[in-house]
Phi, psi and omega in degrees: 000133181277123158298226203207120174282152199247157181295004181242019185097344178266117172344148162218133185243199187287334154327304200271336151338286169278005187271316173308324185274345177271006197274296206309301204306312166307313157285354170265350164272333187091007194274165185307174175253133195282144169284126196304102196253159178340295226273314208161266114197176205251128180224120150313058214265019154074010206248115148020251187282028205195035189295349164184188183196176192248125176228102186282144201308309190302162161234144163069217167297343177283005188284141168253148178300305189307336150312312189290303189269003161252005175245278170356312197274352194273344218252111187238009158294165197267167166036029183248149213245146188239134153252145196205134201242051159205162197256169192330330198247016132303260235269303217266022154310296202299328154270164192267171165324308190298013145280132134259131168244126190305137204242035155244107160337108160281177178223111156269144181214142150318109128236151180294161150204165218231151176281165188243148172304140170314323190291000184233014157242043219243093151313131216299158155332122155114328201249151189218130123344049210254146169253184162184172178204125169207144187041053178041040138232158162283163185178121163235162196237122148245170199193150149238187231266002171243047143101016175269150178274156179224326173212120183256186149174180155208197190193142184245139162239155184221053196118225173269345155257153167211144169301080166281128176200171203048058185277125162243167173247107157324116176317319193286339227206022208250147176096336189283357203077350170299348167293281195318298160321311198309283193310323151333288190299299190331299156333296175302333190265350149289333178276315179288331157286029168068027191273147148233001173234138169274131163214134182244203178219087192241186200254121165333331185271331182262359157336297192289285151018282183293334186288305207284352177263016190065008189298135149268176199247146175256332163201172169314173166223154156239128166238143204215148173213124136339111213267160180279183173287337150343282169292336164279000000 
């Protein structure tokens, strides 16, 4: 599997990916910071319906069935979410019924990044452009021009990496470039903190979007939740 070049040149390779992205992510979730296990680690997130998750370190071929499944056989709370960085159809023989697994291929994915022309952080006619930053994250807005929301995102940066996450669009507002703006900025404001790699977790729907801003893809993703009492 290849890394990801840095603007200085050094690989990141799939290990430092997902660490980066559980680093990045915990802070733009607000989660505890993670604990280190042989296998990978354990992040407390505090959620209802997330009180925490599992994430194994490895990517791709280095993932063991036997890993997955001794982090699996361990897990006996509702809603506690297993991540695994190969895709689904890999990965998800190796869990039991008390799983559900999104049967849509994720993705981690990479790009270096670089500053962007003034001229490409212009929100389109109709629509305005608003930032902000708390607790070292960033977060940028679109709106349009009487208040409706149309796009968000934010981006943690932590170093030499920084996280974007929870990038959306409004269905009504798609097509527009506005994917595109979100992700711009968040990049400049990762750059201005001394970030040089990007790294995310996305969806086949925001795939294509992140490929044309140049994110390569590093490895699969599987997401897994526990299932409740409910649910068998």
């Amino acid at each position: 599997m290849r890394g990801t070049q840095g603007t200085e040149g050094t690989p990141l390779t799939g290990r430092d990916a997902v660490r980066a992205w559980i680093d990045g992510w915990g802070v733009s979730r607000g989660a505890a910071p993670p604990a280190v296990e042989p296998w990978g680690f354990t992040i407390d997130v505090g959620q209802i319906k997330h009180p925490y998750r599992y994430v194994l370190g490895a990517t791709g071929a280095d993932i063991q069935e036997a890993d997955v499944r001794k982090v699996a056989s361990s897990v006996t709370g509702a809603d506690v979410w297993l991540k695994v960085f190969d895709f689904p159809d890999r990965v998800a023989p190796w869990l039991g019924p008390e799983w559900w697994v999104d049967p849509e291929d994720g993705f981690l994915m990479t790009v270096p990044l670089a500053p962007v022309p003034p001229n490409h952080l212009v929100a389109p006619d109709g629509y305005r452009l608003r930032t902000w930053s708390r607790g070292g994250v960033f977060r940028a807005m679109v709106t349009t021009a009487d208040g409706h929301w149309a796009a968000r995102g934010q981006i943690a940066p932590t170093g030499r990496t920084a996280v974007a996450d929870q990038i959306e669009t409004s269905p009504q507002h798609r097509r527009k470039g506005l994917g595109s703006l979100v992700m711009r900025t968040l990049a400049v404001a990762a750059v201005d903190e001394g970030a040089e790699i990007g790294v995310l977790a996305g969806t086949p729907e925001g795939r294509a979007l992140y490929e044309s801003l140049g994110w390569r893809v590093v490895a699969g993703l599987t997401s897994a939740r526990r299932k409740g009492p409910e649910e068998a």
